[in-house]
C-alpha positions in Angstrom: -3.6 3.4 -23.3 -1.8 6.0 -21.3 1.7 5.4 -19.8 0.6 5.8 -16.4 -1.8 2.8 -17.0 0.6 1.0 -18.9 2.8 1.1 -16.1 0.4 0.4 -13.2 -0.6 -2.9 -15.3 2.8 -4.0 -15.9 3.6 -3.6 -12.0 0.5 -5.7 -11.6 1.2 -8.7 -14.0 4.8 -8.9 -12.5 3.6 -9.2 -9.2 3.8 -12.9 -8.9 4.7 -16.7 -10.5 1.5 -17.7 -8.7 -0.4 -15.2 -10.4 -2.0 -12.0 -8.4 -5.0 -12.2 -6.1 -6.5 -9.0 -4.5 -6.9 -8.6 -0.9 -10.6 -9.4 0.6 -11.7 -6.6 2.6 -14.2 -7.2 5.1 -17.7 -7.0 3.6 -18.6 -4.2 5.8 -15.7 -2.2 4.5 -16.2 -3.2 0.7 -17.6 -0.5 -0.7 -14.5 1.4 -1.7 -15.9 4.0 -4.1 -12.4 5.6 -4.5 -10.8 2.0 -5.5 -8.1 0.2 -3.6 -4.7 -0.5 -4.2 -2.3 -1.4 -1.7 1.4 -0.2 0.0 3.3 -3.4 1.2 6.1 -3.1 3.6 8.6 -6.1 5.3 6.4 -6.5 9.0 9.5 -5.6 10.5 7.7 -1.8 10.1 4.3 -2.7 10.7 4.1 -1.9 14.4 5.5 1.2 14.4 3.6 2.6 11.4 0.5 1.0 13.2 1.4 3.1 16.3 2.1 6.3 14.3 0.0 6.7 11.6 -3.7 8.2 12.0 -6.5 6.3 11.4 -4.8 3.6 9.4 -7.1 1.5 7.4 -7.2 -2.2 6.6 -4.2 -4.3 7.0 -3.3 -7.3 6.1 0.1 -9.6 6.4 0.8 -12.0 3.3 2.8 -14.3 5.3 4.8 -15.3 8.7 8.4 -14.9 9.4 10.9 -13.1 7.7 9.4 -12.9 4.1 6.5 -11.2 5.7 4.9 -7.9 4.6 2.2 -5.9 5.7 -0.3 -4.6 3.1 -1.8 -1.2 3.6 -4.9 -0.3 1.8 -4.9 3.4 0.1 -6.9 4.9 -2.4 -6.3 4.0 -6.1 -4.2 5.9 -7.4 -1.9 6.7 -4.7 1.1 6.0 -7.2 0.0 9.1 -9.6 2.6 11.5 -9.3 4.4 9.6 -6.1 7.5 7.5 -6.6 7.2 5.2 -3.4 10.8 4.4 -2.5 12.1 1.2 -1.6 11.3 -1.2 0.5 7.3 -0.7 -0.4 5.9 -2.1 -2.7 2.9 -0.8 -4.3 0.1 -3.0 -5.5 -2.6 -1.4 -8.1 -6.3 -3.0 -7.6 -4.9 -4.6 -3.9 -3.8 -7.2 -5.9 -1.0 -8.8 -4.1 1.2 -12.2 -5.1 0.3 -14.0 -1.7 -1.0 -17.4 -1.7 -2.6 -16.6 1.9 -3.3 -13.1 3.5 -5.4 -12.3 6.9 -6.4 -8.9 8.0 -4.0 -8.0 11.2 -6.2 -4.6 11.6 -9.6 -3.5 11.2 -10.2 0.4 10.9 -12.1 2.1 13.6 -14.3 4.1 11.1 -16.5 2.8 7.7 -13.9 3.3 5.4 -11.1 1.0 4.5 -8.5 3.7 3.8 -4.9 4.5 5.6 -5.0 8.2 4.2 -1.8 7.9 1.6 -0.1 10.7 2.5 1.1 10.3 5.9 2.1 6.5 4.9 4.1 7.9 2.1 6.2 10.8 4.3 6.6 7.3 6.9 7.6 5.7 4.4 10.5 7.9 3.5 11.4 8.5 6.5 11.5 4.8 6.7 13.6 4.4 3.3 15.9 7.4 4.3 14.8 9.4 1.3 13.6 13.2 0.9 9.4 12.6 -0.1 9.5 13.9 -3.8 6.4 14.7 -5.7 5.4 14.9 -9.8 6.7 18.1 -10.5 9.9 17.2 -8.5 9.3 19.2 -5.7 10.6 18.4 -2.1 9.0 18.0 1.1 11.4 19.7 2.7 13.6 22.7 1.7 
């Protein structure tokens, strides 16, 4: 098994007491032929990465109150070579430790993608951190 699987199942079996369950995306939206996984991020963000981020996908929210995150769907794989800083939390398979989730937003177009890249660069911006990729190059000079 390769690391990068190792780890991605690891993250998944950690994920909850409760056990993991993966988010159910609208059957009109279901066929994902890149995969899903899923970013999670305390609500708190959630309307203003709404507001700013083109064409986000499906999102859902695991919760009410402070606890709360919202759950972007991406691609699989959108952990390969991108260390997503804290406070996301990455989810392989959109497999999330909620005993209850609801879709808060529905995507305009057929797919059920928020395209990675701009979440992760919010994200940092977000976290305070420089974006970084694989072969440890910044974003930003």
């Amino acid at each position: 098994m390769s690391n990068r699987l190792a780890t991605r199942l690891t993250r998944v079996r950690r994920s909850g007491a409760g056990g993991p369950a993966r988010l159910p995306l609208p059957p009109s939206l279901d066929h994902t032929p890149l995969g899903c996984d899923a970013v999670g991020l305390p609500a708190r963000h959630g309307q203003r990465l709404l507001r700013q981020l083109p064409r986000p996908g499906c999102v859902f929210a695991d919760g009410y109150g402070e606890g709360e995150h919202w759950w972007w769907i991406v691609p699989s794989g959108s952990d390969l070579g991108v260390p997503w800083p804290e406070p996301a939390r990455y989810a392989a398979g959109a497999y999330v430790a909620a005993p209850r989730t609801r879709l808060i937003h529905r995507p305009d177009g057929p797919a059920p993608y928020t395209p990675p890249i701009p979440l992760y660069l919010m994200v940092c911006r977000l976290a305070g951190t420089t974006p970084v990729w694989a072969d440890g190059l910044s974003a930003y000079p």
